[in-house]
N, C-alpha and C positions, 0 to 999 in steps of 0.2 A: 853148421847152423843155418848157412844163408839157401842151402838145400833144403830144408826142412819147410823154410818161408816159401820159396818158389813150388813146392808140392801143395800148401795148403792156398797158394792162390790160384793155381791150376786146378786143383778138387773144386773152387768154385765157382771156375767159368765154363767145366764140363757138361756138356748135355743129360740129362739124365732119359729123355724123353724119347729118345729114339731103339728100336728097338736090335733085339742080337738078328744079325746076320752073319753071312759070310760069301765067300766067293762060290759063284754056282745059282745064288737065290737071286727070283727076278724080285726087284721094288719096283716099286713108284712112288717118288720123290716129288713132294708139294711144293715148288719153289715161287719166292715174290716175286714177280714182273712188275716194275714201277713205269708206267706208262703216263710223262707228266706229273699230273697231282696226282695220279688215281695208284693205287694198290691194286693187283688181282692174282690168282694163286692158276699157277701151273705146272699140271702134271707131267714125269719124265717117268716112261715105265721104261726098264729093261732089265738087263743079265748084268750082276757086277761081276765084274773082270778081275780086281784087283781089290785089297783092301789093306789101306796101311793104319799099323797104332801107333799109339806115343803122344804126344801132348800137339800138334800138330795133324791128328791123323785125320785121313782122307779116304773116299773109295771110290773108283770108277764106276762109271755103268754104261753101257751100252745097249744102243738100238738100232732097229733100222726103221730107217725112215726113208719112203719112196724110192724102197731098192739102195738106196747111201747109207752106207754103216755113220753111224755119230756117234761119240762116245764123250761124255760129260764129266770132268772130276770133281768131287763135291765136298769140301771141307767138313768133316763133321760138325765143327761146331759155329758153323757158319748160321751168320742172323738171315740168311738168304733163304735157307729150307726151313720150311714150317710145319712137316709132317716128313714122314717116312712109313709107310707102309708095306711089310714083307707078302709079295702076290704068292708065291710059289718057292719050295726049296727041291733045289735037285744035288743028285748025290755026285759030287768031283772028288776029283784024284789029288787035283793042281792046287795051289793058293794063287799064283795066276795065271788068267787065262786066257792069254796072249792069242795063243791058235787060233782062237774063237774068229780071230778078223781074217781069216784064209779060207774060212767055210762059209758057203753057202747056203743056203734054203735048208732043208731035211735035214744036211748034214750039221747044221748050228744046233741039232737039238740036243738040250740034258737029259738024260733018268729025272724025273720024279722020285721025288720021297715022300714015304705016304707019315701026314702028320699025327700023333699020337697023343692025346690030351683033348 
């Protein structure tokens, strides 16, 4: 019974708003920067790496920035992200995609998948 309670208070703090990806697609993630009193929203584009489910899930994403790989973990259902935007989906093999941080330039790139709809 006390499993039943814990599922419907979970189904109500789940994001609904965020859209299906997976590993391989680049986003760009609206995150709040609280600077003092002020709110303002900033953009994280990259590749996610990784994506975990469950009541707790989370997804990596990576970028480079000025030649330095950075990669950001990002609670799904964190009050922190205010949008999620899918840029691009490309076609992987992996679920994750560890390698990705041993390659360079040219060689960091995905296939594209041409989208249908």
């Amino acid at each position: 019974m006390s499993n039943l309670i814990i599922e419907k208070l979970l189904a109500k703090t789940r994001r609904t708003d965020i859209p299906e990806f997976k590993a391989g697609d680049t986003v760009r993630v609206q995150v709040k920067i609280k600077e003092g009193d002020k709110e303002r929203l900033q953009a994280f584009e990259g590749v996610v790496i990784k994506r975990d489910n469950g009541p707790q899930a989370s997804f990596t994403v990576r970028k480079i920035s000025f030649g330095q790989g950075v990669e950001r973990i990002f609670p799904i259902n964190s009050k922190v992200i205010d949008k999620v935007d899918v840029v691009r989906s490309s076609k992987v093999r992996r679920a994750k995609l560890y390698y990705l941080r041993g390659l360079r330039g040219k060689a960091s790139r995905l296939r594209d998948v041409e989208k249908t709809g």
